[in-house]
TITORNU-714939 format. One record per residue (C-alpha): y, x negated, z negated; residue number from 1. Coordinates in steps of 0.25 Angstrom, whole numbers, padded with zeros to 4 digits. Layout:
<rs>
((Y, X, Z), NUM),
...
</rs>
This chain:
<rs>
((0087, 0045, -0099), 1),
((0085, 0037, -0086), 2),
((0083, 0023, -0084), 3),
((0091, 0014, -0074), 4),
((0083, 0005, -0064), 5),
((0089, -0010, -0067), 6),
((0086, -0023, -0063), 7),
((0079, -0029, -0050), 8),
((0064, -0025, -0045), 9),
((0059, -0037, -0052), 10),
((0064, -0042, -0067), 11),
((0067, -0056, -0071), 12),
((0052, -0060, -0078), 13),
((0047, -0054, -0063), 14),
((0041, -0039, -0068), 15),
((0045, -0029, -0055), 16),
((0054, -0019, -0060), 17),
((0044, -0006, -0056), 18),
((0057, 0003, -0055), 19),
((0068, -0006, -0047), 20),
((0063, 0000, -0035), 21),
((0060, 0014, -0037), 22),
((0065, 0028, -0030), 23),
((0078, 0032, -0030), 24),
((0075, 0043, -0038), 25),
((0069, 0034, -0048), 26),
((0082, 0024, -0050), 27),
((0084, 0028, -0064), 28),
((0071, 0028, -0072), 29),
((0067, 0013, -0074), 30),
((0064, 0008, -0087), 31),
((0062, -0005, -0081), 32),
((0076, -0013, -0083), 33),
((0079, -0026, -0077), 34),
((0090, -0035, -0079), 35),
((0097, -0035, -0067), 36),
((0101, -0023, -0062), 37),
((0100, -0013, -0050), 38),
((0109, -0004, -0042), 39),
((0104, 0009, -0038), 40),
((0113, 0013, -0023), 41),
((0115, 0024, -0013), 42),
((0114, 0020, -0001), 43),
((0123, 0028, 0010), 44),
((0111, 0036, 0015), 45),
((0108, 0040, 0001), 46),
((0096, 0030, 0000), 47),
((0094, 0023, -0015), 48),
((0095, 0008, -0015), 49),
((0091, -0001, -0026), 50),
((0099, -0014, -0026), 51),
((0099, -0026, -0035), 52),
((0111, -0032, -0040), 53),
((0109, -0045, -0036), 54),
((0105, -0040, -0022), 55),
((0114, -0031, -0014), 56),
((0104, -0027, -0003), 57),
((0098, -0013, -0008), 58),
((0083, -0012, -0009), 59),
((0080, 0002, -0004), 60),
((0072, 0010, -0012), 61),
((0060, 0018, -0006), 62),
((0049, 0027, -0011), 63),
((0040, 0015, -0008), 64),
((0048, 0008, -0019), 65),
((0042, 0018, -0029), 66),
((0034, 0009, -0039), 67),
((0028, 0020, -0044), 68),
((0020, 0024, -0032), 69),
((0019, 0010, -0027), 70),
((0010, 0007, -0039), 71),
((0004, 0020, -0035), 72),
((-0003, 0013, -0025), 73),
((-0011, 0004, -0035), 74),
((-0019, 0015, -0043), 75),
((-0033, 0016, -0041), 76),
((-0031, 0030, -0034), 77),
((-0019, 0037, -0023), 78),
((-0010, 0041, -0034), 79),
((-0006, 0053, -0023), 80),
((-0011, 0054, -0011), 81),
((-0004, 0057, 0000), 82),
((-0012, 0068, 0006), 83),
((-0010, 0076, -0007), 84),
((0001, 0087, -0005), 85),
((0015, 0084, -0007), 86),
((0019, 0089, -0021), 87),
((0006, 0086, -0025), 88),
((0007, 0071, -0022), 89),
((0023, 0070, -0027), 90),
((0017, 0075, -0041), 91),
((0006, 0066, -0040), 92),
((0017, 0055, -0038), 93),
((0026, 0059, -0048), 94),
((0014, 0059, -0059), 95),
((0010, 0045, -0054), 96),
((0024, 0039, -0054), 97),
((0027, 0045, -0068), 98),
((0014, 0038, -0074), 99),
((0017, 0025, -0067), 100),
((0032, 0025, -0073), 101),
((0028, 0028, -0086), 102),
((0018, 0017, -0085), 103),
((0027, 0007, -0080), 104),
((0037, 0010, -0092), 105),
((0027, 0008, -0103), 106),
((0021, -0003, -0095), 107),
((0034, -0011, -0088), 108),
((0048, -0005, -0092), 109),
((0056, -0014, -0099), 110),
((0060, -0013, -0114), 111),
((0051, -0005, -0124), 112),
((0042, -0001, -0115), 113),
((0038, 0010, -0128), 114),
((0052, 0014, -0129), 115),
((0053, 0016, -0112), 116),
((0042, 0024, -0113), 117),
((0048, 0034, -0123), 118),
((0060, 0034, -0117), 119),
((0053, 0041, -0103), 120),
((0044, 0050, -0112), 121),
((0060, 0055, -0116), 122),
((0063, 0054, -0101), 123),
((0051, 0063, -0098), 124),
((0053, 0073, -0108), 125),
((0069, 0074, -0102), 126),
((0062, 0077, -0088), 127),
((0055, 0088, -0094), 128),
((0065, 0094, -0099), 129),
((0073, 0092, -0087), 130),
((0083, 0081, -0091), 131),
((0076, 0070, -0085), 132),
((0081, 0061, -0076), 133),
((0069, 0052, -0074), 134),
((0064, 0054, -0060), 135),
((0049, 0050, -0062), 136),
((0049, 0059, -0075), 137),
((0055, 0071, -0067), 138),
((0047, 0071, -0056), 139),
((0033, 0071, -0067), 140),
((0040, 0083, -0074), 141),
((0040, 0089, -0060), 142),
((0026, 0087, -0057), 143),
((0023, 0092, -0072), 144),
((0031, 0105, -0071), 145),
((0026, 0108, -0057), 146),
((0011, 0105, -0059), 147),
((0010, 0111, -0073), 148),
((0007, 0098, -0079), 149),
((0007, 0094, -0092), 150),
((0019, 0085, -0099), 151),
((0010, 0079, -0108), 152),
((0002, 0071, -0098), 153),
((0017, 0064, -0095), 154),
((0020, 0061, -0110), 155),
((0004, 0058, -0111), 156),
((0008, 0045, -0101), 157),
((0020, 0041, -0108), 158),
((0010, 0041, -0121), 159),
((0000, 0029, -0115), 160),
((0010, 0021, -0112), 161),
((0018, 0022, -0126), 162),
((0001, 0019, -0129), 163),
((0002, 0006, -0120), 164),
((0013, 0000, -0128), 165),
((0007, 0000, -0140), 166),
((-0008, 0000, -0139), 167),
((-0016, -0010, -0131), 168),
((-0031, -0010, -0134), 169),
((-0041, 0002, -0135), 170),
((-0053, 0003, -0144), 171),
((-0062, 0010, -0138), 172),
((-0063, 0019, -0125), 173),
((-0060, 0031, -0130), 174),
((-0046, 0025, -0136), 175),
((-0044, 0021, -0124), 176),
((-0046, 0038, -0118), 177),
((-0036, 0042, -0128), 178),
((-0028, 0033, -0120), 179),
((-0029, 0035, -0105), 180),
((-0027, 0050, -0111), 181),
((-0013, 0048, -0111), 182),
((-0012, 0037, -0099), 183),
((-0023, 0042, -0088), 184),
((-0025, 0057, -0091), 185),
((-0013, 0064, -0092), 186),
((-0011, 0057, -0078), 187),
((-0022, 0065, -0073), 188),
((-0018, 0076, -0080), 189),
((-0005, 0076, -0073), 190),
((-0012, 0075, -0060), 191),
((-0022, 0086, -0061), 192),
((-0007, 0095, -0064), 193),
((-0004, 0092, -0052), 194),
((-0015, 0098, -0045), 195),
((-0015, 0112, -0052), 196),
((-0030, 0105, -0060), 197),
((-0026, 0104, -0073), 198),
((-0037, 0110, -0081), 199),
((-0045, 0107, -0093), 200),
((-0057, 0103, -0087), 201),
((-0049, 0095, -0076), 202),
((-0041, 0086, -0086), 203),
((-0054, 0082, -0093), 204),
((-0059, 0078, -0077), 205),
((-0045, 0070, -0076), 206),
((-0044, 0063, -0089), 207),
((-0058, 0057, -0087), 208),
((-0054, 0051, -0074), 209),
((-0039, 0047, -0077), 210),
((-0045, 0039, -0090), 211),
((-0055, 0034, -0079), 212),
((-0043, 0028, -0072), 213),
((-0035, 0024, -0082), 214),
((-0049, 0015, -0087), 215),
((-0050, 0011, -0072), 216),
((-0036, 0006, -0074), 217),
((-0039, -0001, -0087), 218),
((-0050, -0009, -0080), 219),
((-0041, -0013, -0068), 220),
((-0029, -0018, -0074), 221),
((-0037, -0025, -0087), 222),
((-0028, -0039, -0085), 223),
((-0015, -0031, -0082), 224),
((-0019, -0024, -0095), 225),
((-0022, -0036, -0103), 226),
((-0008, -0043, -0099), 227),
((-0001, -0032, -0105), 228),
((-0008, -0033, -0117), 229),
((-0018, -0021, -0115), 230),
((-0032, -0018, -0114), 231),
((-0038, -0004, -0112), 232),
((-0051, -0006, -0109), 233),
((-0056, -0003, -0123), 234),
((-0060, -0013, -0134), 235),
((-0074, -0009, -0138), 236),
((-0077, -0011, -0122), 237),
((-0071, -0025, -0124), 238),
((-0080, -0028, -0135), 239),
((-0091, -0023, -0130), 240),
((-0092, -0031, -0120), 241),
((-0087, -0042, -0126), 242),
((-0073, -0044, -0117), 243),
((-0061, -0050, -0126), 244),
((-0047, -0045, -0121), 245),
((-0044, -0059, -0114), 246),
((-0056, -0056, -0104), 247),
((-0048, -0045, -0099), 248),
((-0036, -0055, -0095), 249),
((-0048, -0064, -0089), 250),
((-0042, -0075, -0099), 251),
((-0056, -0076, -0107), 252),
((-0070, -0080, -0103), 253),
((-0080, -0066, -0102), 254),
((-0091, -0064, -0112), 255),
((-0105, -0070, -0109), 256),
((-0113, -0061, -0119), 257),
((-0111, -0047, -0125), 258),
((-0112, -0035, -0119), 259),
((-0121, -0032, -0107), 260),
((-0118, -0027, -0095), 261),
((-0129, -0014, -0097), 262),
((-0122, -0012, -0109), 263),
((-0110, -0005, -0100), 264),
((-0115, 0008, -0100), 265),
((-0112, 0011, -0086), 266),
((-0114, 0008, -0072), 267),
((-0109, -0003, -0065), 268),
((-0109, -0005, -0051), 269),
((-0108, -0019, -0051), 270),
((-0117, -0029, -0060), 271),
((-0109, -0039, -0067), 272),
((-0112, -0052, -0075), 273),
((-0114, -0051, -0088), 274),
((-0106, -0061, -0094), 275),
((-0094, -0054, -0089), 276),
((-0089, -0045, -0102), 277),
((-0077, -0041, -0095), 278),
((-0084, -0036, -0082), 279),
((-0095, -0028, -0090), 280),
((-0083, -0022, -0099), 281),
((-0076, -0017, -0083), 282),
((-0087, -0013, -0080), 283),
((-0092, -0003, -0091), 284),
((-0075, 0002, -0091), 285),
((-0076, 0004, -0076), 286),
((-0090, 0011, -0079), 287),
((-0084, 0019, -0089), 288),
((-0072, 0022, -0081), 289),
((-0079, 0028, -0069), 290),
((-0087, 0037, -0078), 291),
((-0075, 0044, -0084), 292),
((-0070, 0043, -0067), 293),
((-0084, 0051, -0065), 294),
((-0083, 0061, -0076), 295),
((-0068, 0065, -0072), 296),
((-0072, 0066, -0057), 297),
((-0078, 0079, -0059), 298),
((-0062, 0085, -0058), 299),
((-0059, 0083, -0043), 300),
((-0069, 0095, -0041), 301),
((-0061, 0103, -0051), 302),
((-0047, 0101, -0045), 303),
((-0043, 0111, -0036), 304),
((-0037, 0107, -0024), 305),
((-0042, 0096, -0014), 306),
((-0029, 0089, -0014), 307),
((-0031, 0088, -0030), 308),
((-0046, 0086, -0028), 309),
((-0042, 0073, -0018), 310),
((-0033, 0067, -0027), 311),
((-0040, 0065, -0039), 312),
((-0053, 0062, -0032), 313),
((-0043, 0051, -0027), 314),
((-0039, 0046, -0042), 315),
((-0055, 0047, -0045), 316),
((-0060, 0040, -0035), 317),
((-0049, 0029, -0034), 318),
((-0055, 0027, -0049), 319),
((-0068, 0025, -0045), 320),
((-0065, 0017, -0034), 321),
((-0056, 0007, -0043), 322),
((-0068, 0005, -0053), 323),
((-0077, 0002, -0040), 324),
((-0068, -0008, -0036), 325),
((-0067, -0015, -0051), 326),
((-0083, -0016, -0050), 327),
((-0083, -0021, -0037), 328),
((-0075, -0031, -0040), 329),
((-0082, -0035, -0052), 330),
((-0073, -0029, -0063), 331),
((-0064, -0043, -0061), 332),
((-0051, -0033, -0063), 333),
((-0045, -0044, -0072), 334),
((-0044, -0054, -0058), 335),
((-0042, -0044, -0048), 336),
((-0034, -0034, -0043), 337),
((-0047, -0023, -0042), 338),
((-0043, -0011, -0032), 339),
((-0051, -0002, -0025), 340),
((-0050, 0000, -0010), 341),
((-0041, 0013, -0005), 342),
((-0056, 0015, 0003), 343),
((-0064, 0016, -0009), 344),
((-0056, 0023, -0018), 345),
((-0055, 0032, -0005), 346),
((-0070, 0035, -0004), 347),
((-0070, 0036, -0020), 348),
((-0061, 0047, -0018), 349),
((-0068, 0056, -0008), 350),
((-0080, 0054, -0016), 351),
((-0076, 0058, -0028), 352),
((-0069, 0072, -0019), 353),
((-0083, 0073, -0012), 354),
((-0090, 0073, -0027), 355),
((-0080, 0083, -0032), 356),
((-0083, 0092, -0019), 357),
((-0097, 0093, -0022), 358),
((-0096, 0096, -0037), 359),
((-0098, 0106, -0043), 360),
((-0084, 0111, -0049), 361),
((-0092, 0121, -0059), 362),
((-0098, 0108, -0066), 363),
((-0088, 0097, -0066), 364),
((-0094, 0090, -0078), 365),
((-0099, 0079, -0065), 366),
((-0100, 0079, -0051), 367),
((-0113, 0087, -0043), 368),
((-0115, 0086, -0031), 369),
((-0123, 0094, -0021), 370),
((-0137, 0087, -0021), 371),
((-0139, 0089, -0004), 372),
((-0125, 0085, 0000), 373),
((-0127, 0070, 0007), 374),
((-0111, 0068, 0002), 375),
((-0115, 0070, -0012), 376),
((-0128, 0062, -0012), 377),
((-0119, 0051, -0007), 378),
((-0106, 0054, -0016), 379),
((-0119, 0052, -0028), 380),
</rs>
């Protein structure tokens, strides 16, 4: 079954309709309806054309149109890099944008949002079967069939967010796992296929460092979160250090007493008052979330090629650069727009490959380093 792109790029209450502007190839797949409707043309050189009917002139569409890989550019690592090889980097692409669309529908498609949701989980089992006419799932079954990846991981994401729509809290932090093991580690999973690295000691490395983001993510977009009606971070963290859920939206004063900041149980780079409940809580989930990016690090020396060794040193070390910035800035997430500089998360990077160069790949339970190597004594 496909679904028609309808309506204008923005719908009447103002919400920007991700999908009226997308590739030709992906004209028939929007779960995102609109009331006024839009006419999809060829022009005479064969060129799509998106045009409104209440405005004649077409509106060209481009691969710079693609939501998808537009939002690409806002992660907290290089979704594909360009210096990767060519099929490489299309399947890398096609993992991305699958996640994102199936994100988008259990987060912004109109109508029941559980109903959309079940209806691409039939969608997908179609393109497996080779009946499919949805683009996006088409070109994921590709990527799966051509890297010996598992189809699993694909309904695994469909699973968190048909989770999303129904539970919004998390008890503790190892509720919370059970979670990103269906929202953040079948991504990685799917990404270690792709590089011929999917092994089990492998996918124990990835799902620490894709739970690590997925946390990282959590932190950053707490208010976004909290307007939805959702809150991840679990609640044994919030009570520990006394924070009610309105501190999260910034609509209540902070806690002068409780919980103290040596209480954390991790190292913090930046000392913060202790009045602030909310900034000890970021503090200890950032503190916990680089720990888990640490313990997960040890599988760029396992992967094995340079190319795959680049990449998810890239998504590593664009974590850690991210949780830097949020601690530089003094964990104020919930007022700011925190993002860590293409610089940093560039020097991240080569540290982490640098590190996975000089471990020992026979012990990647952490990283060693070769105790005369000036490089290593500085990467300490």
């Amino acid at each position: 079954m496909a679904y028609r792109i309808v309506g204008n790029a923005t719908t009447a209450d103002g919400r920007h309709n991700l999908l009226a502007h997308l590739l030709p190839r992906f004209k028939n797949i929007s779960f995102f309806s609109q009331a006024n409707k839009t006419s999809v043309t060829k022009s005479p050189q064969s060129s799509t054309s998106v045009r409104d009917a209440s405005d004649e002139k077409p509106a060209v569409v481009t691969p710079n149109n693609d939501p998808f890989m537009t939002k690409a550019g806002k992660e907290n690592f290089n979704v594909a890099s360009k210096i990767l090889p060519k099929a490489i980097r299309e399947h890398l692409i096609n993992v991305y944008r699958y996640c994102r669309y199936i994100d988008d529908i259990g987060d912004l498609s109109d109508g029941n949002r559980l109903d959309n949701l079940q209806r691409a989980e039939a969608e997908l089992k179609e393109s497996f079967l080779g009946k499919g006419n949805n683009p996006i799932f088409n070109d994921i079954v590709r990527t799966i069939q051509a890297t010996n990846g598992r189809e699993e991981n694909l309904f695994n994401l469909v699973k968190a967010n048909i989770v999303d729509q129904h539970k919004h809290r998390y008890d503790s932090f190892e509720e919370l796992c059970d979670y990103c093991k269906l929202s953040a580690d079948p991504v990685g999973r799917l990404v270690l296929s792709v590089f011929g690295a999917y092994t089990e000691q492998c996918v124990r490395y990835s799902d620490k460092v894709c739970t690590s983001l997925q946390i990282v993510e959590h932190i950053q977009d707490i208010a976004e979160d909290y307007a939805t009606g959702r809150i991840y971070l679990p609640q044994e963290d919030l009570q520990r250090f006394h924070v009610t859920e309105e501190m999260l939206a910034g609509k209540a004063k902070t806690s002068t007493s409780g919980a103290k900041f040596f209480d954390i149980g991790y190292k913090a780079k930046t000392s913060l008052p202790l009045d602030n409940g909310v900034k000890r809580l970021l503090s200890f989930e950032c503190g916990r979330a680089r720990s888990l990016m640490l313990e997960g690090s040890p599988l760029v020396s396992l992967l094995p090629t340079l190319f795959a060794k680049i990449a998810i040193a890239g998504f590593i070390g664009g974590g850690l650069a991210q949780l830097e910035a949020i601690e530089k800035h003094n964990y104020d997430v919930i007022r700011n727009e925190i993002k860590a500089s293409k610089a940093k998360i560039a020097l991240c990077s080569a540290k982490i490959l640098i590190k996975s160069y000089f471990a020992k790949s026979s012990q990647a339970k952490q990283l060693e380093f070769r105790p005369k190597s000036s490089i290593a004594r500085w990467l300490r």
